[in-house]
PDB file of N, CA, C and O in Angstrom, chain B, residues numbered from 101:
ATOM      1  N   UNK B 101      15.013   5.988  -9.371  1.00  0.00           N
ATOM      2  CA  UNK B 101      15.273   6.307  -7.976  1.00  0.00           C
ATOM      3  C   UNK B 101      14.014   5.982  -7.171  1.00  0.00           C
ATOM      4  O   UNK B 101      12.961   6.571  -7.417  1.00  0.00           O
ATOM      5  N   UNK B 102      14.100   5.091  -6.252  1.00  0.00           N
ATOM      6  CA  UNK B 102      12.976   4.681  -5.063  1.00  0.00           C
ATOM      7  C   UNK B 102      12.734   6.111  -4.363  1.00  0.00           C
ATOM      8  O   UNK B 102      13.446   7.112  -4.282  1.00  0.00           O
ATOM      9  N   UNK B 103      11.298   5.769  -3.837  1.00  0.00           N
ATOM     10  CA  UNK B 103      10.283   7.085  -3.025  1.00  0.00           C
ATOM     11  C   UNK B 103      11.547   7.269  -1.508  1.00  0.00           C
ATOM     12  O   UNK B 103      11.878   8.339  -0.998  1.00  0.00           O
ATOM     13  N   UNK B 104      11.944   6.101  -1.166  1.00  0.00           N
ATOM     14  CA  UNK B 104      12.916   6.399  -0.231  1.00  0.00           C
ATOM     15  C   UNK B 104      13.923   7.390  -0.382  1.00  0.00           C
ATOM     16  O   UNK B 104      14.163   8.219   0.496  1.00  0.00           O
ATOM     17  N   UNK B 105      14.543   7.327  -1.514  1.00  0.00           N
ATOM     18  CA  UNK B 105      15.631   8.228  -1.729  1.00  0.00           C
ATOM     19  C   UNK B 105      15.412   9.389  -2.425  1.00  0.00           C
ATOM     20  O   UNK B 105      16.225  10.306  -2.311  1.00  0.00           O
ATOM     21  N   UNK B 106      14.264   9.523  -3.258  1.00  0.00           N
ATOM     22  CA  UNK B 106      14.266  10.961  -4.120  1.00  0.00           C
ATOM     23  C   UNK B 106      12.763  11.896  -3.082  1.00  0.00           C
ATOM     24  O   UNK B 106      11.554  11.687  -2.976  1.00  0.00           O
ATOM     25  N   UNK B 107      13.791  12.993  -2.473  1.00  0.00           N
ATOM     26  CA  UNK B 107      13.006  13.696  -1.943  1.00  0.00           C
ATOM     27  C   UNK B 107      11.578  14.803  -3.177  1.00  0.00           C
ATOM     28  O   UNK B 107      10.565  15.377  -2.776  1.00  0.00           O
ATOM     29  N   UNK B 108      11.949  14.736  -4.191  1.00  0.00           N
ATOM     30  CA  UNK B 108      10.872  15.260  -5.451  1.00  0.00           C
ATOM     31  C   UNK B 108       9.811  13.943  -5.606  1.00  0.00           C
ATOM     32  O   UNK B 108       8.682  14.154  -6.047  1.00  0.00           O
ATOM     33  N   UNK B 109      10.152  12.834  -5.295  1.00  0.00           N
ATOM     34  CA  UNK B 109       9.053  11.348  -5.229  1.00  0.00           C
ATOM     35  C   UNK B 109       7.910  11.634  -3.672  1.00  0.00           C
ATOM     36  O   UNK B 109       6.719  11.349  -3.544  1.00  0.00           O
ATOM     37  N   UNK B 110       9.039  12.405  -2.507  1.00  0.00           N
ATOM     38  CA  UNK B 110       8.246  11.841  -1.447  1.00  0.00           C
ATOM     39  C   UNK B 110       7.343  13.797  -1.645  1.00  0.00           C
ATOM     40  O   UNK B 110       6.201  13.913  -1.199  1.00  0.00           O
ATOM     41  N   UNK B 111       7.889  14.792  -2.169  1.00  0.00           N
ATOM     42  CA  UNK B 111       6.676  15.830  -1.959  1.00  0.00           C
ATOM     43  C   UNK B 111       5.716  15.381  -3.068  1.00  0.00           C
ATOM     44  O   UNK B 111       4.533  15.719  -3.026  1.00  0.00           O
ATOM     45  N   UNK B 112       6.217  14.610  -4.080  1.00  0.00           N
ATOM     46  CA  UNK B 112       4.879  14.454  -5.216  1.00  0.00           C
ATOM     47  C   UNK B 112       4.006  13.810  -4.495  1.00  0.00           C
ATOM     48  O   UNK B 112       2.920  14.389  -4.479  1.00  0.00           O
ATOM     49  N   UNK B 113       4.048  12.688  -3.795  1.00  0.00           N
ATOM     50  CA  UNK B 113       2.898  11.660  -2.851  1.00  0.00           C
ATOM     51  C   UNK B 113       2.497  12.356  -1.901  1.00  0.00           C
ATOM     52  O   UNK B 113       1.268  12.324  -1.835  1.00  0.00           O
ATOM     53  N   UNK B 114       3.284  13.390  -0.612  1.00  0.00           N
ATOM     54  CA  UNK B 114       2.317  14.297  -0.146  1.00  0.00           C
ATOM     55  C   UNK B 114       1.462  14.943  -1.072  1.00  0.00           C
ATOM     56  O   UNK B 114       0.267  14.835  -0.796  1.00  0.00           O
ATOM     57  N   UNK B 115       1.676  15.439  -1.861  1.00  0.00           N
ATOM     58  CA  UNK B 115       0.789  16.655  -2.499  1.00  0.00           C
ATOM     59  C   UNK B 115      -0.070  15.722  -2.954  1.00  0.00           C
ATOM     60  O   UNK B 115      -1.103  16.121  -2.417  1.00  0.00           O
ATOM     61  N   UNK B 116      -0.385  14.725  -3.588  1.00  0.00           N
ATOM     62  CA  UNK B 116      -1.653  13.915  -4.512  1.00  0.00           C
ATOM     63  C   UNK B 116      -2.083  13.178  -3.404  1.00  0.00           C
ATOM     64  O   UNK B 116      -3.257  12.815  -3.466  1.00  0.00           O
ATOM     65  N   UNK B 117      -1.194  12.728  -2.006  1.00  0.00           N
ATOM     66  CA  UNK B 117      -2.273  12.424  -1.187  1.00  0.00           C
ATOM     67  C   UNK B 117      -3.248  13.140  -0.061  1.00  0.00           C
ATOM     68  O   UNK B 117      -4.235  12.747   0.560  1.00  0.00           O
ATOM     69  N   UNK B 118      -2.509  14.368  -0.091  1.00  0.00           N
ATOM     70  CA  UNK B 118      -3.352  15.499   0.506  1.00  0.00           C
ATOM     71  C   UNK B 118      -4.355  15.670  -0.599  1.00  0.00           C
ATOM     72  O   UNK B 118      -5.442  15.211  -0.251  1.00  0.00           O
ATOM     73  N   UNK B 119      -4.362  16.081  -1.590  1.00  0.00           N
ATOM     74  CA  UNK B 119      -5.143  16.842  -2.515  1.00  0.00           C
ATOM     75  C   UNK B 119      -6.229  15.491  -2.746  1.00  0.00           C
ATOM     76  O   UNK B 119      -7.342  15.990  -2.915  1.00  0.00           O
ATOM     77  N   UNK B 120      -6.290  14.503  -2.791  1.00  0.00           N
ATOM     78  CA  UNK B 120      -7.102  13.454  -2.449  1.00  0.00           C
ATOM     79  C   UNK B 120      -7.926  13.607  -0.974  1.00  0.00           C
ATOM     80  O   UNK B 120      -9.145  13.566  -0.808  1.00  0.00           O
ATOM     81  N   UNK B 121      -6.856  13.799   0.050  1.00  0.00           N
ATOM     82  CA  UNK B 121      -8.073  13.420   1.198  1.00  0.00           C
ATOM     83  C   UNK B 121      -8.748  15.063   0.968  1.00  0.00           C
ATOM     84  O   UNK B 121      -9.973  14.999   0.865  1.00  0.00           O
ATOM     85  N   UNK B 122      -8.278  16.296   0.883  1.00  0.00           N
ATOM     86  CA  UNK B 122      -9.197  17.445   0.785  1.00  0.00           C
ATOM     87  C   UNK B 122     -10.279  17.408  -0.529  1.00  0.00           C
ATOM     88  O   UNK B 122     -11.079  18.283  -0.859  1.00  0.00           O
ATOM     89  N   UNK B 123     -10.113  16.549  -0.940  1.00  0.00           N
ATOM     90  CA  UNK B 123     -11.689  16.129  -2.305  1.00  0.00           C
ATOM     91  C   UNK B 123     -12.440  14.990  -1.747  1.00  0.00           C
ATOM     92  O   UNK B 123     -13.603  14.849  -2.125  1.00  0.00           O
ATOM     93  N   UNK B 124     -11.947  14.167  -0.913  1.00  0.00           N
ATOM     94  CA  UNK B 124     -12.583  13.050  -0.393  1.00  0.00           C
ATOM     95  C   UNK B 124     -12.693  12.069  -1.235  1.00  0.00           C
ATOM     96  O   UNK B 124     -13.793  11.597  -1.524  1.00  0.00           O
ATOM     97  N   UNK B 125     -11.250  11.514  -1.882  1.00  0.00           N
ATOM     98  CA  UNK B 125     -11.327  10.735  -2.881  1.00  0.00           C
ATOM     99  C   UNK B 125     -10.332   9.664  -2.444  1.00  0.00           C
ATOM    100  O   UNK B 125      -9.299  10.138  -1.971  1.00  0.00           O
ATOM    101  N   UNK B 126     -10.387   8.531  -2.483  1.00  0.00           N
ATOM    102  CA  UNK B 126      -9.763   7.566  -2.700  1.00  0.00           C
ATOM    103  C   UNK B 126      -8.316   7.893  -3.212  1.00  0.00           C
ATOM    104  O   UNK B 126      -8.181   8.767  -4.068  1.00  0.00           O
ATOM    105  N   UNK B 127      -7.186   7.192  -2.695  1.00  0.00           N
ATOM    106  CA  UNK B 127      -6.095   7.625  -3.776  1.00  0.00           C
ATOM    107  C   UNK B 127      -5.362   5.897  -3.418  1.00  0.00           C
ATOM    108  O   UNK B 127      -5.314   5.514  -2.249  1.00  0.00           O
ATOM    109  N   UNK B 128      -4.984   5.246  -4.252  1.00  0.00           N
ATOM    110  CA  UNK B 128      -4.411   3.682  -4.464  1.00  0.00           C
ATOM    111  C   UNK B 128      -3.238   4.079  -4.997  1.00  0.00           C
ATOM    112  O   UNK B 128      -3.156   4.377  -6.189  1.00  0.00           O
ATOM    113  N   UNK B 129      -1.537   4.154  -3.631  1.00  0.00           N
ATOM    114  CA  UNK B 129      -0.562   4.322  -4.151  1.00  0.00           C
ATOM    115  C   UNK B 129      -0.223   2.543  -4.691  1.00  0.00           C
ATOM    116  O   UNK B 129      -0.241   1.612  -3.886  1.00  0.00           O
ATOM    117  N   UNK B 130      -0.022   2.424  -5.721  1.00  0.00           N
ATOM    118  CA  UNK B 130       0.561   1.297  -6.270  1.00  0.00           C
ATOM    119  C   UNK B 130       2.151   0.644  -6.335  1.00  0.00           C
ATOM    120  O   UNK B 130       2.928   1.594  -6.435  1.00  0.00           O
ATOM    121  N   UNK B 131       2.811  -0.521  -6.313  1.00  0.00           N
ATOM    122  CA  UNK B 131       3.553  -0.836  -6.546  1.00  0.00           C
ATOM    123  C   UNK B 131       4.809  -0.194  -5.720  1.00  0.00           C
ATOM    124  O   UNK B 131       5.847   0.384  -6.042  1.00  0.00           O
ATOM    125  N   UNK B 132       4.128  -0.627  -4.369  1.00  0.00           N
ATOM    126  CA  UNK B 132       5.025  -1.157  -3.119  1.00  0.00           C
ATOM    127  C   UNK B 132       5.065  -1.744  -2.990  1.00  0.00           C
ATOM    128  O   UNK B 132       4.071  -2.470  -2.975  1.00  0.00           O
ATOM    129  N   UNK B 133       6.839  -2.357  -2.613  1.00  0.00           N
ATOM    130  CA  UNK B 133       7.538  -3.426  -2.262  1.00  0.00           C
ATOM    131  C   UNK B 133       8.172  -4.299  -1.270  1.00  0.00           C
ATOM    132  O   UNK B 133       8.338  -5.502  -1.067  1.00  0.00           O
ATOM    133  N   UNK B 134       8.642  -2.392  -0.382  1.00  0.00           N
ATOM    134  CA  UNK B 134       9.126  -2.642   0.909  1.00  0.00           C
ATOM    135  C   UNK B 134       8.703  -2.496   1.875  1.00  0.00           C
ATOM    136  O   UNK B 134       7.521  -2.152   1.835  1.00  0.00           O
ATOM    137  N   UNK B 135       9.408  -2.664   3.473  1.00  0.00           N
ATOM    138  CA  UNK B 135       8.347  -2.606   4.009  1.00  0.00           C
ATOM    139  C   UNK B 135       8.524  -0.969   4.547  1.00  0.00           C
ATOM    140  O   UNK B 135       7.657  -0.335   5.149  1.00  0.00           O
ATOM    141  N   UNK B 136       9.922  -0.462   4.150  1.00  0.00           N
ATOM    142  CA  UNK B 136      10.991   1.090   4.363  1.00  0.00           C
ATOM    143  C   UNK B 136       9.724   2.072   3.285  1.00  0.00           C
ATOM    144  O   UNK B 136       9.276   3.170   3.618  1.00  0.00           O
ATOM    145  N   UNK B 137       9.356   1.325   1.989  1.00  0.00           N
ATOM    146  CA  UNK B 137       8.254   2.457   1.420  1.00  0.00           C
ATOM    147  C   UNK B 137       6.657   2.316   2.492  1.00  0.00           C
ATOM    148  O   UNK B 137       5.957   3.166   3.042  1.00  0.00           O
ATOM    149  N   UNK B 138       6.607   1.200   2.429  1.00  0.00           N
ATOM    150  CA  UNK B 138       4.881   1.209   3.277  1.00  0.00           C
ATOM    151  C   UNK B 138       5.018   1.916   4.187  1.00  0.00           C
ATOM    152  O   UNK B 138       4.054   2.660   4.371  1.00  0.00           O
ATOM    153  N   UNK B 139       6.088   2.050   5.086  1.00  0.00           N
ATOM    154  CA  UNK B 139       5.826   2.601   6.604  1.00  0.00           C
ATOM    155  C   UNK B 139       5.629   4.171   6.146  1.00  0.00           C
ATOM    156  O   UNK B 139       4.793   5.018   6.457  1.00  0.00           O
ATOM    157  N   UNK B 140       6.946   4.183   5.132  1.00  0.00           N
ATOM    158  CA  UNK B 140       6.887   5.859   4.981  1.00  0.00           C
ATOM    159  C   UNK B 140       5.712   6.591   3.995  1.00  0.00           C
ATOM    160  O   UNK B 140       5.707   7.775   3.657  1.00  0.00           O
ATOM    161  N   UNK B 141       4.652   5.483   3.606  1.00  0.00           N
ATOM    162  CA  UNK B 141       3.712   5.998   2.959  1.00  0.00           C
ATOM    163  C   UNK B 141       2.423   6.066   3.843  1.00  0.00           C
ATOM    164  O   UNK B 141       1.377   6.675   3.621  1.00  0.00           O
ATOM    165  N   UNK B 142       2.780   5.269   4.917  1.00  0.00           N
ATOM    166  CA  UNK B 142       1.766   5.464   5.837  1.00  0.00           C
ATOM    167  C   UNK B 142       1.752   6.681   6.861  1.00  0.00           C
ATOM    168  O   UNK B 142       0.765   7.203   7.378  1.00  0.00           O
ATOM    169  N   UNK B 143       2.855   6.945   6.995  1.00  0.00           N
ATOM    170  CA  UNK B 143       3.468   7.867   7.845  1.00  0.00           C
ATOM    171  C   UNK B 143       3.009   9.371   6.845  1.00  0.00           C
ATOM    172  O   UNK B 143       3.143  10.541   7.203  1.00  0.00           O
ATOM    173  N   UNK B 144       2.516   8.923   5.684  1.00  0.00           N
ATOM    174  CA  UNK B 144       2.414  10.472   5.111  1.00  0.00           C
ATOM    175  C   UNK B 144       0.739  10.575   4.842  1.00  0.00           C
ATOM    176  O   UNK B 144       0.246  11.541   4.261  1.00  0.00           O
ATOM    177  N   UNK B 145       0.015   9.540   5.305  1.00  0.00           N
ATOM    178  CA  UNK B 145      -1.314   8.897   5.291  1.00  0.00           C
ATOM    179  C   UNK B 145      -2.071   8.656   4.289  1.00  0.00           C
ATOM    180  O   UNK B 145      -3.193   9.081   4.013  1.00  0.00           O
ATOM    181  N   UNK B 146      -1.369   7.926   3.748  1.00  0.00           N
ATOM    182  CA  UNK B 146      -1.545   7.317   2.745  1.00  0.00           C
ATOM    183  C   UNK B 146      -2.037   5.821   3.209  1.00  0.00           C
ATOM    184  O   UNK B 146      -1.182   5.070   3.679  1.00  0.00           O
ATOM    185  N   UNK B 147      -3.379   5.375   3.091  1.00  0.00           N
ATOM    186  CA  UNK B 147      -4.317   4.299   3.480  1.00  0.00           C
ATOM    187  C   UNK B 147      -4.473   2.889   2.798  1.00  0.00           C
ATOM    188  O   UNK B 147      -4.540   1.694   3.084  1.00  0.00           O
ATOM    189  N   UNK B 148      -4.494   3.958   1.462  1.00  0.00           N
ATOM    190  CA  UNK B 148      -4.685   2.491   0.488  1.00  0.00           C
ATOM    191  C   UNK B 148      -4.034   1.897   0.032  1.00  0.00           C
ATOM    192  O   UNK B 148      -4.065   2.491  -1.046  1.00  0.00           O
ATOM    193  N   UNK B 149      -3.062   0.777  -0.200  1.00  0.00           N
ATOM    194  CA  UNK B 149      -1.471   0.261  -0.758  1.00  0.00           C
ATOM    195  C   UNK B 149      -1.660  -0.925  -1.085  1.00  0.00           C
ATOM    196  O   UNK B 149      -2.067  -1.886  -0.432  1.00  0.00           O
ATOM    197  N   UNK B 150      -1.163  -0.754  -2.743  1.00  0.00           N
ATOM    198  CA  UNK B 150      -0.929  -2.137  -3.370  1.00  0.00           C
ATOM    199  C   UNK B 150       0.338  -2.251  -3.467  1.00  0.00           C
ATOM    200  O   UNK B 150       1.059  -1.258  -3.559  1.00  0.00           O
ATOM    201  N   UNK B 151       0.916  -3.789  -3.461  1.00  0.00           N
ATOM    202  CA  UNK B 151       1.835  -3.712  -4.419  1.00  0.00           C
ATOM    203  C   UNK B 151       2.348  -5.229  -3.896  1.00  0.00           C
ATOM    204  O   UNK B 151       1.671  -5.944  -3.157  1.00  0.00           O
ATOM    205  N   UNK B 152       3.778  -5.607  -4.463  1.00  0.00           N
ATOM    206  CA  UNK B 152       4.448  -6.869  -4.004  1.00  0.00           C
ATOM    207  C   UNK B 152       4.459  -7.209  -2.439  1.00  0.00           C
ATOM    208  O   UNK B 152       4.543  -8.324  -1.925  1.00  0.00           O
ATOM    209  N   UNK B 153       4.349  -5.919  -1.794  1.00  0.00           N
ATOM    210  CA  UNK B 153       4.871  -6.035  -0.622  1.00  0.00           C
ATOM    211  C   UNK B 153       3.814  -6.833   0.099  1.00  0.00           C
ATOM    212  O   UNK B 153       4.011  -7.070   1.291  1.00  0.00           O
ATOM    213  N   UNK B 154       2.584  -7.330  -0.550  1.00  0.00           N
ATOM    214  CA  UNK B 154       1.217  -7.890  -0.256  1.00  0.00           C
ATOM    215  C   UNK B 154       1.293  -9.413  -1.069  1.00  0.00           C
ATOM    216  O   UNK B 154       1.116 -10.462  -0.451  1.00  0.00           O
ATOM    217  N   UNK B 155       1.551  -9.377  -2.383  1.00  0.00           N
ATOM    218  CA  UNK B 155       1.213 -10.316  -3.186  1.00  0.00           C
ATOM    219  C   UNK B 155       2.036 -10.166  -4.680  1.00  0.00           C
ATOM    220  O   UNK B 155       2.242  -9.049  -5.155  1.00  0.00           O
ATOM    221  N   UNK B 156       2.310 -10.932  -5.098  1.00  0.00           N
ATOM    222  CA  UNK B 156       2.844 -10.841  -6.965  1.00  0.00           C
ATOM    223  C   UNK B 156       1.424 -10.916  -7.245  1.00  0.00           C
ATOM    224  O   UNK B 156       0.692 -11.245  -6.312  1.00  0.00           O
ATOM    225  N   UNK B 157       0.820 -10.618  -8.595  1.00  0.00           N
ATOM    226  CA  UNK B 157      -0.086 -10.498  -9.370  1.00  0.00           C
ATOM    227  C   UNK B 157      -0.891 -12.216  -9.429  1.00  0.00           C
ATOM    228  O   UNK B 157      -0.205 -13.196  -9.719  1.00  0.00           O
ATOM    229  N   UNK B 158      -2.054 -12.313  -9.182  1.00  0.00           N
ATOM    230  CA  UNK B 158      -2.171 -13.841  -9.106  1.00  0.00           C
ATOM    231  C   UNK B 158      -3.543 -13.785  -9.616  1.00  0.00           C
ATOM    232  O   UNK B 158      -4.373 -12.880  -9.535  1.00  0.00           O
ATOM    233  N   UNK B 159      -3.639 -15.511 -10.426  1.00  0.00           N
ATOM    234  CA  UNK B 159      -4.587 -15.509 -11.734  1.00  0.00           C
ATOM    235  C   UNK B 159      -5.892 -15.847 -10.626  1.00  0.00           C
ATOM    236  O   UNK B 159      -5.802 -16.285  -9.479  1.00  0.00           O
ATOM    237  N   UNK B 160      -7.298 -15.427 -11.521  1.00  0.00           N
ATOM    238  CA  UNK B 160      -8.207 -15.423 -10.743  1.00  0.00           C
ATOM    239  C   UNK B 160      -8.492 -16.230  -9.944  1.00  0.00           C
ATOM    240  O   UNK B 160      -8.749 -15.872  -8.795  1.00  0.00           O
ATOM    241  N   UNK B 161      -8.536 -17.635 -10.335  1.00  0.00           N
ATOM    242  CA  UNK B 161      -8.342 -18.631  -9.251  1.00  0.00           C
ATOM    243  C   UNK B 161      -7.794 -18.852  -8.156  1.00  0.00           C
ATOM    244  O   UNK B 161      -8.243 -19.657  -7.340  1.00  0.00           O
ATOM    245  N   UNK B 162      -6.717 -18.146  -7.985  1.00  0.00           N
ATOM    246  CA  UNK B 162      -5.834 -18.358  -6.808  1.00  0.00           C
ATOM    247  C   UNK B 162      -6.408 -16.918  -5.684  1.00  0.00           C
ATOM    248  O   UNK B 162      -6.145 -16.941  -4.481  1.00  0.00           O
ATOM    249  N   UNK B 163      -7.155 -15.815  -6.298  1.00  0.00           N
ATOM    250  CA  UNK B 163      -7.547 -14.582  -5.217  1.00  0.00           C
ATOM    251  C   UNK B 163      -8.136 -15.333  -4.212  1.00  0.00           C
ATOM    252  O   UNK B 163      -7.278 -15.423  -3.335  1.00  0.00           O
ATOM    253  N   UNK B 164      -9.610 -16.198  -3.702  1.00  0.00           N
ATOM    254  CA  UNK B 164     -10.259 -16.399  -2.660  1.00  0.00           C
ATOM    255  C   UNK B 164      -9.341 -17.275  -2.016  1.00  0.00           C
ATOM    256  O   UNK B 164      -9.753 -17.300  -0.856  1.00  0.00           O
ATOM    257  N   UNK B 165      -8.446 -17.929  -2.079  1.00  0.00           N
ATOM    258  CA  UNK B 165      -7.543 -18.656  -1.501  1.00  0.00           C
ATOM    259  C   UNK B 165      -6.532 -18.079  -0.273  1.00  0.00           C
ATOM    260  O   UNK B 165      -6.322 -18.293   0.921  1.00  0.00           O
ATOM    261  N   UNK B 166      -5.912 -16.961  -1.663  1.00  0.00           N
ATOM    262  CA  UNK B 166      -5.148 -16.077  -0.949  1.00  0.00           C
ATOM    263  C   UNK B 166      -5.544 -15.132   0.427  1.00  0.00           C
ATOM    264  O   UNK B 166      -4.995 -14.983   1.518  1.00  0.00           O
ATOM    265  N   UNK B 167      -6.863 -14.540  -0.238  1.00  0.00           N
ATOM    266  CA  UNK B 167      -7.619 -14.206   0.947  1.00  0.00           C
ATOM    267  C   UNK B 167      -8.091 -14.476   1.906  1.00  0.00           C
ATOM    268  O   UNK B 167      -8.191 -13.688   2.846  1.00  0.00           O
ATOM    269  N   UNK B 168      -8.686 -16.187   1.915  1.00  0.00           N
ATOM    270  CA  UNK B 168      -8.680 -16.488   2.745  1.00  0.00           C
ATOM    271  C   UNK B 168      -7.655 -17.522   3.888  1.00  0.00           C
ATOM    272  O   UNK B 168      -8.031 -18.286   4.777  1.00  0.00           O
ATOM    273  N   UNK B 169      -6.400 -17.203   3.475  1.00  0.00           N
ATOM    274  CA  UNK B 169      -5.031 -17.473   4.160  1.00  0.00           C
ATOM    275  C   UNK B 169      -5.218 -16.561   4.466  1.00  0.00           C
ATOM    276  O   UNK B 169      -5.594 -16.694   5.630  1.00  0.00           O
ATOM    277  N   UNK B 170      -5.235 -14.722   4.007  1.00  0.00           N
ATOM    278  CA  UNK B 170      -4.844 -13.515   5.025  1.00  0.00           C
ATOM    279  C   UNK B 170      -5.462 -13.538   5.731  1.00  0.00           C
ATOM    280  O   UNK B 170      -4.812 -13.442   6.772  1.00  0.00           O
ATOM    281  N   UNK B 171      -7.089 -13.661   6.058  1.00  0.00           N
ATOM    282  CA  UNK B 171      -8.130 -13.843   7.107  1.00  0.00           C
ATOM    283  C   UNK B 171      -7.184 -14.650   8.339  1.00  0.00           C
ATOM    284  O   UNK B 171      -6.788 -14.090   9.361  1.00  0.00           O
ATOM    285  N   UNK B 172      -7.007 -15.655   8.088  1.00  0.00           N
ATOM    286  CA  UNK B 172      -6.272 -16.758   9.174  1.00  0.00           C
ATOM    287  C   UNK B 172      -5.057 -15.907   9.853  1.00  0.00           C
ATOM    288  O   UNK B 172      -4.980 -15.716  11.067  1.00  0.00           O
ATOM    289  N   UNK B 173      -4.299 -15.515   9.079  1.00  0.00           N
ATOM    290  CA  UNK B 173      -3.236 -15.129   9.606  1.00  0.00           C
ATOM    291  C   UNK B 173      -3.815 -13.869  10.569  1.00  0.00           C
ATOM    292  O   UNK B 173      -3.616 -13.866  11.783  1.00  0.00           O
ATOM    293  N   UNK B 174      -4.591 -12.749   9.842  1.00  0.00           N
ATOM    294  CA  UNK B 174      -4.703 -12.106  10.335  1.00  0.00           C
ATOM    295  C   UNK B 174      -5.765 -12.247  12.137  1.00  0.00           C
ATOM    296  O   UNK B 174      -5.710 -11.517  13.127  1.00  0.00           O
ATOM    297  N   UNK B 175      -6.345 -13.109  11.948  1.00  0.00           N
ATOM    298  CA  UNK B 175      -7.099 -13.858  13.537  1.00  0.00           C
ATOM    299  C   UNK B 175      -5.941 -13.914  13.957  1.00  0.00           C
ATOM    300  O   UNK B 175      -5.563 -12.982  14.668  1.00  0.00           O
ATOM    301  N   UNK B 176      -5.063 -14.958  13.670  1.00  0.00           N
ATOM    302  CA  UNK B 176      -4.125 -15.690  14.207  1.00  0.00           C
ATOM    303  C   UNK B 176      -3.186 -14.546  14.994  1.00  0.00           C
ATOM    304  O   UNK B 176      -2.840 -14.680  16.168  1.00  0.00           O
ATOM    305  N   UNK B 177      -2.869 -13.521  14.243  1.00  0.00           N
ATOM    306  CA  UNK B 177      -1.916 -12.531  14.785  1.00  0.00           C
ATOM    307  C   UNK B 177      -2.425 -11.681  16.375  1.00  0.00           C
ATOM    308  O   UNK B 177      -1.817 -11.312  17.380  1.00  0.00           O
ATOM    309  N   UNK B 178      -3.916 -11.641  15.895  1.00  0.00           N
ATOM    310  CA  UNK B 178      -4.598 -10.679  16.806  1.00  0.00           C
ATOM    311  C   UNK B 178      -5.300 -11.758  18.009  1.00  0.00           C
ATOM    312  O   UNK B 178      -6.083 -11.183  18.764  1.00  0.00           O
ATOM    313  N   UNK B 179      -5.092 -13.328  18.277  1.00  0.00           N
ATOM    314  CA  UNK B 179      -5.399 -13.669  19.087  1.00  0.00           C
ATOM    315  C   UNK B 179      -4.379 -14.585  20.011  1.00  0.00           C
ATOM    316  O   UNK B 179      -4.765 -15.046  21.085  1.00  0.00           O
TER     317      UNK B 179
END
C-alpha cells in the first residue's frame, strides 16, 4: 500500500520526521516516485527526497552529466 493511501504510512513519516527535526538530524525519505507522494511529503516537511521521481539509479559516469543538465534546467526555469 502507497504513503498516499495507508493512513499508518503517513503517521509513521510524521513521527520519524518530527523526531528528526527535534534531534537536528537529517532524515532522507527514500524511494519517491510521484509527484502526489513528494508534495505530500513536503507538506509534512520533509526536505530531503530521493527517489525515481528525480532519477533511476545511474552508473558513476553518467552523475556529473546528469547534474549538470539539472543546473541548466534549473537557471532555465528561474530565468
Amino acid at each position: 500500500m502507497s504513503l498516499i493511501d495507508s493512513e499508518a504510512s503517513q503517521k509513521i513519516v510524521r513521527s520519524v520526521s518530527s523526531l528528526s527535526r527535534d534531534l537536528s538530524l537529517d532524515c532522507v525519505v527514500e524511494g519517491v516516485e510521484t509527484e502526489d507522494q513528494l508534495n505530500m511529503l513536503t507538506e509534512m516537511g520533509c526536505n530531503l527526497i530521493q527517489g525515481y521521481i528525480y532519477s533511476r539509479p545511474l552508473k558513476a559516469i553518467d552523475v556529473q552529466p546528469f547534474l549538470d543538465q539539472q543546473v541548466r534546467t534549473d537557471v532555465a526555469a528561474v530565468g
